[in-house]
C-alpha positions in Angstrom: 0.0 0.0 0.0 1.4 3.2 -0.7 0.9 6.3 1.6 -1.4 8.9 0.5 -0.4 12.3 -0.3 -1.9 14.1 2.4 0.2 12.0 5.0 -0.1 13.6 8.6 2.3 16.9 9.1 3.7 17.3 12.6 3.5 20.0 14.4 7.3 22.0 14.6 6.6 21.4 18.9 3.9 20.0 21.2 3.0 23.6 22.6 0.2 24.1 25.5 -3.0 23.2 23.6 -0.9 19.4 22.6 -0.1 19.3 26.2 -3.3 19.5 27.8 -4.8 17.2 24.6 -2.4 14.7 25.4 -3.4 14.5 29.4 -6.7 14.3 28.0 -6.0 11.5 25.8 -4.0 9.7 28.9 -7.5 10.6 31.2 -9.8 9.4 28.9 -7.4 6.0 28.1 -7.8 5.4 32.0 -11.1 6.3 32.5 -12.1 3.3 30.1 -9.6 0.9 30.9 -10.7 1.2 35.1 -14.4 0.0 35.0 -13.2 -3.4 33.4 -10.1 -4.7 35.5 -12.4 -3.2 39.0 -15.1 -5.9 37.9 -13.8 -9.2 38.1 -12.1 -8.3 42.4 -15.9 -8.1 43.5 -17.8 -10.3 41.5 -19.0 -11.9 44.9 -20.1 -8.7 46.6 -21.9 -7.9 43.6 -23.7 -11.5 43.1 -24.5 -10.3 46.9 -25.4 -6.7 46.4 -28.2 -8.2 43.9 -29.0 -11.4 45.5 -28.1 -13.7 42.6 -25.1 -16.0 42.2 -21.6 -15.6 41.5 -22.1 -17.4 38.0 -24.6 -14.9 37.2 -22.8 -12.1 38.3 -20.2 -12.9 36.0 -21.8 -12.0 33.1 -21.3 -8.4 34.2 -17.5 -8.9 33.7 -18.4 -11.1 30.5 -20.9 -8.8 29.2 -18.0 -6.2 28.8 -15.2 -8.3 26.8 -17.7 -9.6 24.9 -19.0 -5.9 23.2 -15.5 -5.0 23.5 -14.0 -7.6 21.4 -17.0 -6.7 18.7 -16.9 -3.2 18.5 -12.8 -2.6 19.4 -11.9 -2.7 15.8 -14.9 -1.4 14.0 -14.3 1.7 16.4 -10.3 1.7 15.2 -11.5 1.9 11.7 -14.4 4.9 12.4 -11.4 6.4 14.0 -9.3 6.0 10.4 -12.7 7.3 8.5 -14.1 9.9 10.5 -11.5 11.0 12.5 -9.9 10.4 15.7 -11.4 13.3 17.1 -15.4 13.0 16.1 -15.3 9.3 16.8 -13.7 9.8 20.6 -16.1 12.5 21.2 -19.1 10.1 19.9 -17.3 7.1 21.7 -16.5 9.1 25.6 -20.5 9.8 25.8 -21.7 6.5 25.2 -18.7 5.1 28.2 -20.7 7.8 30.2 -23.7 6.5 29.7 -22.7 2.7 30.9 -21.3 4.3 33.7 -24.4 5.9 34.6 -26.6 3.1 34.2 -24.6 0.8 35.9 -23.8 3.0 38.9 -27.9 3.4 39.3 -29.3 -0.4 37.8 -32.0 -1.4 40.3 -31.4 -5.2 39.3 -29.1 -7.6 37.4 -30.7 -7.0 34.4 -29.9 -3.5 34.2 -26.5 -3.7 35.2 -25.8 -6.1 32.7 -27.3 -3.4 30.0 -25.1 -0.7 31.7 -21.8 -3.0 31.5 -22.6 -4.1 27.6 -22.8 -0.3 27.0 -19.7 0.1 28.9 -17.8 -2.5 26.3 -17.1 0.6 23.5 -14.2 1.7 26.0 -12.4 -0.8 24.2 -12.1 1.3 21.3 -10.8 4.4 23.1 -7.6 3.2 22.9 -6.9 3.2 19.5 -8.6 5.9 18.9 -5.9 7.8 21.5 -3.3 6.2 19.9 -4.7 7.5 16.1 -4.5 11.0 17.5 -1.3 10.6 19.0 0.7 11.9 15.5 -1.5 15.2 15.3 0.0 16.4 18.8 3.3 15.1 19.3 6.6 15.7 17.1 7.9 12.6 15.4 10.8 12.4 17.4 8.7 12.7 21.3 6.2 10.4 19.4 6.8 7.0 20.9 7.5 8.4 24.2 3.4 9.8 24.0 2.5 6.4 22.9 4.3 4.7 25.3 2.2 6.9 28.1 -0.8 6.2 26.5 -0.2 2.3 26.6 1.3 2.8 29.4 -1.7 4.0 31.3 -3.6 1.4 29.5 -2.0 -1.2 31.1 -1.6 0.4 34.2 -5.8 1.3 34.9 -6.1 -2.5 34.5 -4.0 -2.7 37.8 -5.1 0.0 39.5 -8.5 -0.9 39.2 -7.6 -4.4 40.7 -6.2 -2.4 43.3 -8.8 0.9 43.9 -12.1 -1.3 43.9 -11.7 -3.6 47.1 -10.9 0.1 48.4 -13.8 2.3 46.6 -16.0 -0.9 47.9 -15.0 -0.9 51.4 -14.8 2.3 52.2 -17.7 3.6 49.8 -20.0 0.9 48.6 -20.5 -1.2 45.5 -21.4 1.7 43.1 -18.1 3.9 43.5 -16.4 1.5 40.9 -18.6 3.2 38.4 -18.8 6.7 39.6 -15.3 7.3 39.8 -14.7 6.0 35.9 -17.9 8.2 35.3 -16.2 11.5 36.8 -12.8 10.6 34.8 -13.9 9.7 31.5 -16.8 13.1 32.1 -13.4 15.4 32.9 -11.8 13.8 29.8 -14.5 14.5 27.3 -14.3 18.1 28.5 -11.1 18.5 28.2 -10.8 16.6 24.2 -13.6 18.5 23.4 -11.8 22.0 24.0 -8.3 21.6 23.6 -8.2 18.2 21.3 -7.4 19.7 17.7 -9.1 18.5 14.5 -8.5 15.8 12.9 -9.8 15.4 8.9 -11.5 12.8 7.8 -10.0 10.5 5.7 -11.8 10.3 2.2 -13.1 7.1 0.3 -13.1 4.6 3.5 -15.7 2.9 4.9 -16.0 -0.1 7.4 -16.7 -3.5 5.7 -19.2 -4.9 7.5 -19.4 -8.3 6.7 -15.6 -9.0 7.8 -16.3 -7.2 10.9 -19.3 -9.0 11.9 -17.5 -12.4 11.4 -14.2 -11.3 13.2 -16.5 -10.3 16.2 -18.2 -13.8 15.9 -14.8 -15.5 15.9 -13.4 -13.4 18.8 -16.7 -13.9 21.1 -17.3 -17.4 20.5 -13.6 -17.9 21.7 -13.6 -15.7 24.4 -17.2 -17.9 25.8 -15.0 -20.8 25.1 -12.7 -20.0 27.7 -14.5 -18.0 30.0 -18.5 -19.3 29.6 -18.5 -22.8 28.5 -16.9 -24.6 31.3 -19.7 -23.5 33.3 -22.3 -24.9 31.1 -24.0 -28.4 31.0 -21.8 -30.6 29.3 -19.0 -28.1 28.6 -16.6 -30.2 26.5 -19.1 -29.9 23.9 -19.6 -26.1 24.2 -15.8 -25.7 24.0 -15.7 -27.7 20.9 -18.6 -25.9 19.3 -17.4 -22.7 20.3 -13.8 -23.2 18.4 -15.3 -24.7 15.9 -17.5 -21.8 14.9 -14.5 -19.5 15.9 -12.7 -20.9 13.3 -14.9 -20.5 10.3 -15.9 -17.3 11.0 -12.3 -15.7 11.6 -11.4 -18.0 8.0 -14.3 -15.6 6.5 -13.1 -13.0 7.8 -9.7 -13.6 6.7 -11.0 -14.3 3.1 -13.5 -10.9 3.0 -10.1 -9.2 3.7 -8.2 -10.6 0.6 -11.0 -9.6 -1.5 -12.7 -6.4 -0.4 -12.0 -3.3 -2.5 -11.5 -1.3 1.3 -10.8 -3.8 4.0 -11.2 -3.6 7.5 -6.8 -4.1 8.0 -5.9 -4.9 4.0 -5.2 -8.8 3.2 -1.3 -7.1 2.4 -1.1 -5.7 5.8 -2.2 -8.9 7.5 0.8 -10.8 5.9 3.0 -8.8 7.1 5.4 -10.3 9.5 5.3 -7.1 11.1 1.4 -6.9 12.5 0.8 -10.8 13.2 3.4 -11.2 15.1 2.7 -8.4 16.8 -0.8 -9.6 17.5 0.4 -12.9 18.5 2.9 -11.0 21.0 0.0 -8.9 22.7 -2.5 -11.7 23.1 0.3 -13.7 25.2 1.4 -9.9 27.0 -2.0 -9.9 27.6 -2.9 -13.5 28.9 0.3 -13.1 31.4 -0.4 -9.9 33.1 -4.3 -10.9 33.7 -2.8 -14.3 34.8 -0.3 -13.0 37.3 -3.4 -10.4 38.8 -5.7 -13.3 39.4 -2.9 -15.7 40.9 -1.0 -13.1 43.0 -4.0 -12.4 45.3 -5.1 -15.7 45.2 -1.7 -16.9 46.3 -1.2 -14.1 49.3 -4.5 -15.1 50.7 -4.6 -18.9 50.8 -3.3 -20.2 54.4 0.3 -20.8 54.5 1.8 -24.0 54.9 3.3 -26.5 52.3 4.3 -23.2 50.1 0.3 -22.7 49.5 0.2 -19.2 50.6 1.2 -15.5 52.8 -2.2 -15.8 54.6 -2.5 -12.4 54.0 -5.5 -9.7 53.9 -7.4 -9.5 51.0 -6.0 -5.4 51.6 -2.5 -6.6 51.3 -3.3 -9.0 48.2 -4.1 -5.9 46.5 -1.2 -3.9 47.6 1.2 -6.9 46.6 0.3 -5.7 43.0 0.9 -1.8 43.2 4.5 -1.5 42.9 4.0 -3.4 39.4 1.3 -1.3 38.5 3.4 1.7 39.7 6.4 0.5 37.0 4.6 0.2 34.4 3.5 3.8 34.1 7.1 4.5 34.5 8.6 2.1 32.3 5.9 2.3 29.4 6.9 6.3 27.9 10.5 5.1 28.5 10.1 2.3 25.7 10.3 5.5 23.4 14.0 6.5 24.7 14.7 2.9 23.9 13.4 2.9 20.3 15.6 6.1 19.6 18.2 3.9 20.9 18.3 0.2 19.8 15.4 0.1 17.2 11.5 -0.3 17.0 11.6 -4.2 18.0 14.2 -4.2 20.2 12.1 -2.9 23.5 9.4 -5.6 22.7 12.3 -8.1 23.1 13.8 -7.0 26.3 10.6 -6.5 27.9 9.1 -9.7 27.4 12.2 -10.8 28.3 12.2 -8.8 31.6 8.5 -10.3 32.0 9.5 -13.4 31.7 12.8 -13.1 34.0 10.2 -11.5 36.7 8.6 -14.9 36.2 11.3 -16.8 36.7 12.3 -15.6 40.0 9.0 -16.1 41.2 9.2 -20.3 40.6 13.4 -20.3 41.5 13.8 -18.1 44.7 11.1 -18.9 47.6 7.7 -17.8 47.0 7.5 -15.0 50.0 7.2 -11.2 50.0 10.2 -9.9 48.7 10.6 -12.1 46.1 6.7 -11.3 44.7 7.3 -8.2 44.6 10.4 -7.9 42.7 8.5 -10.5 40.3 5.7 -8.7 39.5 7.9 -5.3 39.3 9.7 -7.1 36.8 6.8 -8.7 35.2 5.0 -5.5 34.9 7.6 -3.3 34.0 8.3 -5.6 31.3 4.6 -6.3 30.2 4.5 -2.1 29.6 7.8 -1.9 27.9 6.9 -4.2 25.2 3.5 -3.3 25.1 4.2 0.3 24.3 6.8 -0.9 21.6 4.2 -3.0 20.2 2.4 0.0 19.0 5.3 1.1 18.0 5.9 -1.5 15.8 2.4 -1.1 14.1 3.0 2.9 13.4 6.9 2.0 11.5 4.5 -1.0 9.5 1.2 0.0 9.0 -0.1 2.7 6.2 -0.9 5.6 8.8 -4.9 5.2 7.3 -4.6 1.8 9.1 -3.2 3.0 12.4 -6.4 3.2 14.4 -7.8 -0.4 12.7 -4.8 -2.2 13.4 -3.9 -0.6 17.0 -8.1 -2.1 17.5 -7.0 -5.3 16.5 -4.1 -5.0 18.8 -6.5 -4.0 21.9 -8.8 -7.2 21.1 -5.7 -9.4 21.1 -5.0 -8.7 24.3 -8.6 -9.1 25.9 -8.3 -12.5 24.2 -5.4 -13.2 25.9 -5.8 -11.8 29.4 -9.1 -13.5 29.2 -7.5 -17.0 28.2 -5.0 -16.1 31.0 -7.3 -15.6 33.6 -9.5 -18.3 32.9 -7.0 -20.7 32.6 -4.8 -19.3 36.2 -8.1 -19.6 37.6 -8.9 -23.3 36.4 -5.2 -24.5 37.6 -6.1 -23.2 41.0 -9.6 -24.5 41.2 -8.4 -28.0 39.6 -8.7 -29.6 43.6 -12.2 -29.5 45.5 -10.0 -28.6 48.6 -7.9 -26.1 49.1 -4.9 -25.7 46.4 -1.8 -26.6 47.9 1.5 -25.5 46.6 1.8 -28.2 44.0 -1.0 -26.7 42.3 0.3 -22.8 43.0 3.7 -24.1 41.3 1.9 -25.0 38.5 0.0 -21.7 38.4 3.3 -20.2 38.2 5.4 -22.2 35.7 2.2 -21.1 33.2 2.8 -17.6 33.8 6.7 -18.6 32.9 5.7 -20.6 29.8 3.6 -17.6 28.3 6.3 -14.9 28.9 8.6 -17.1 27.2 6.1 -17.9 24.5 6.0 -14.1 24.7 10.1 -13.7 24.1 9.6 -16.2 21.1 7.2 -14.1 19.4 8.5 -11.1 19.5 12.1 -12.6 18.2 9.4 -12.8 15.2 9.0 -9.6 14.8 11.1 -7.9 11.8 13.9 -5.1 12.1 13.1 -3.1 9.2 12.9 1.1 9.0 9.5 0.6 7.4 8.2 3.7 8.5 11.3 5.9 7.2 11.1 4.4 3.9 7.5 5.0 4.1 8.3 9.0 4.5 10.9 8.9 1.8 7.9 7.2 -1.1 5.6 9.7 0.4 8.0 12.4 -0.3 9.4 11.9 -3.6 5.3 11.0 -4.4 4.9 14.4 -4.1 
């Protein structure tokens, strides 16, 4: 694909007005991301709050991924036809409005409506990350995405951490007020300082390829997170990936022969964007791993290496130095582009992620060591995260940013929801209480995925795609 004509000019510097639309992007990024990692900590004192079941209360978490993983990249794409700007400011309201219902549902039924609502957060991501070139000079670019990603990954674990806190100390309905009041500030502030962004002519979404990629993805998110609850779930599973598979194979063939498609069937051969897409579903499926094991590991009784026996309160606090290093780590992954290359910061941080692994199934299995772990883990996790989008800018045509950054976003839902369902299976495999056999296992997963993780992004090429990219555009002109 060659790059259009009218290819993005950057600003000579950021200046006030990029300033302030960049803290608003970073807002609005958290203020999306919170309301779905603050779920899944108090699915039993919501089952309680509304006098149904924990099983049924799930499907407020589920709910979520589900629209999410439908809507992600058709949102990505609106982003690359309408705008970055129009699209956010159409997206923020409707976040608002989830918020809203579910802070006030009366019943299950209505808080369910409020989450599904809630799922079109998932496209405010890429959406940031589209509007990212209009505001930030090429050479401070990566460091603004990496803040951006940065503080995606990071409201995911500060949302473990806040709602045990919010609900203790405030009640069950703070975990959607507070996201209200952030992602309300944030539309304010996008809508007065967030430049314009022109639309991009002659694109539309195709339709039919995004309606069978979101089958695909839901039917195997259910798989992994639905069906085992379900009568007779070996057949649901099977069902489930069997349907996944012919609807992404549509999907995959409506690419190669639409006229506009949703990524372009050139793009998705590029070593480039699957492996990056491989790389953030297994990013993804280790960090929601390690935040359902770590908890689950400080509070089971000690003895026999099963657990601290500590507070559900210092469970959650086992996980905020890692959430406080990857906000720091994620801009720095631009400092490290400048330095060694686009790939090379997806490398050594799923390398870190998967070192911070290691020490937590070599050294004993006590405070100090989970801490430096999960520092490690998530420090690494936000490194390579932020250089994955990276990687997408240098190989994607910059009218496929938002799509393929989307795609990115629904990767890693798939992943951290494969990783979570699976940690959690390992640990429930016993009707009594896990012992540390089955903790060990828990762990060694989390090791096998980050260095799954390592392997993947040792697929991802070394090229300058994005300079030669500015040097066709030029002479083009």
């Amino acid at each position: 694909m060659s790059t259009p004509t009218s290819a993005i000019r950057v600003p000579i510097r950021l200046g006030a007005r990029g300033v302030v639309s960049m803290t608003g992007l970073v807002v609005a990024t958290l203020g999306a991301t919170l309301p779905q990692a603050m779920t899944a900590p108090v699915l039993g004192i919501t089952a309680d709050a509304f006098g149904v079941t924990t099983g049924d209360a799930t499907w407020a978490l589920t709910i979520t991924l589900v629209v999410a993983v439908a809507t992600t990249p058709v949102i990505g794409r609106m982003g690359d036809a309408y705008g970055a700007r129009r699209t956010l400011l159409m997206v923020l309201p409707l976040v608002a409005l989830g918020l809203f219902i579910t802070a006030i549902a009366p019943t299950l039924g209505w808080l369910i409506a409020g989450r599904a609502i809630l799922g079109v957060g998932g496209g405010v991501f890429p959406l940031a990350i589209a509007a990212v070139p209009r505001l930030v000079p090429e050479h401070n670019r990566a460091g603004a995405v990496g803040l951006v990603t940065a503080m995606f990954a990071t409201g995911i674990g500060f949302g473990v951490l806040v709602s045990g806190l919010l609900v203790d100390h405030i009640g069950i309905r703070a975990t959607a007020w507070v996201p209200f009041a952030i992602v309300v500030a944030s539309w304010v502030v996008l809508a007065s300082a967030l430049p314009h962004i022109p639309r991009r002519r002659n694109v539309h979404v195709e339709l039919r390829a995004a309606l069978s990629l979101a089958v695909g993805v839901i039917a195997v998110l259910l798989a992994f997170t639905e069906a085992p609850r379900w009568p007779s779930p070996w057949w649901w599973i099977i069902a489930l990936v069997l349907i996944a598979t012919v609807a992404l194979c549509y999907w995959f063939f409506r690419e190669r022969v639409s006229p506009d498609p949703l990524l372009g069937a050139p793009t998705l051969r590029l070593r480039g964007v699957w492996a990056t897409q491989l790389t953030a579903f297994l990013l993804g499926a280790a960090l929601l791993g390690i935040y359902v094991l770590i908890p689950a590991f400080a509070e089971a009784p000690s003895g026999d290496e099963a657990g601290l026996s500590a507070s559900v309160t210092l469970a959650a606090l086992l996980l905020l130095p890692a959430t406080i290093a990857m906000l720091v780590v994620g801009p720095l992954s631009g400092v490290l582009r400048r330095w060694i290359g686009t790939r090379a910061p997806v490398i050594l941080g799923a390398a870190t992620a998967a070192a911070g692994a290691l020490v937590m199934i070599i050294a004993p299995r006590e405070l100090i060591t989970l801490l430096l772990g999960t520092v490690l883990l998530g420090a690494g996790i936000a490194a390579a995260s932020a250089g994955l989008v990276n990687v997408l800018i240098d190989h994607v045509d910059e009218q496929h940013v938002g799509a393929a950054t989307g795609l990115t976003v629904v990767a890693r839902q798939l992943g951290g929801a494969v990783g979570a369902s699976m940690i959690a299976a390992l640990i429930a495999i016993q009707s009594s209480e896990p012992d540390g056999d089955v903790y060990a296992a828990a762990f060694s997963a989390i090791t096998a995925i980050t260095v799954l993780a390592v392997l993947s992004a040792l697929l991802i090429p070394s090229g300058t795609t994005s300079t030669l990219r500015r040097v066709r555009s030029r002479l083009a002109r």
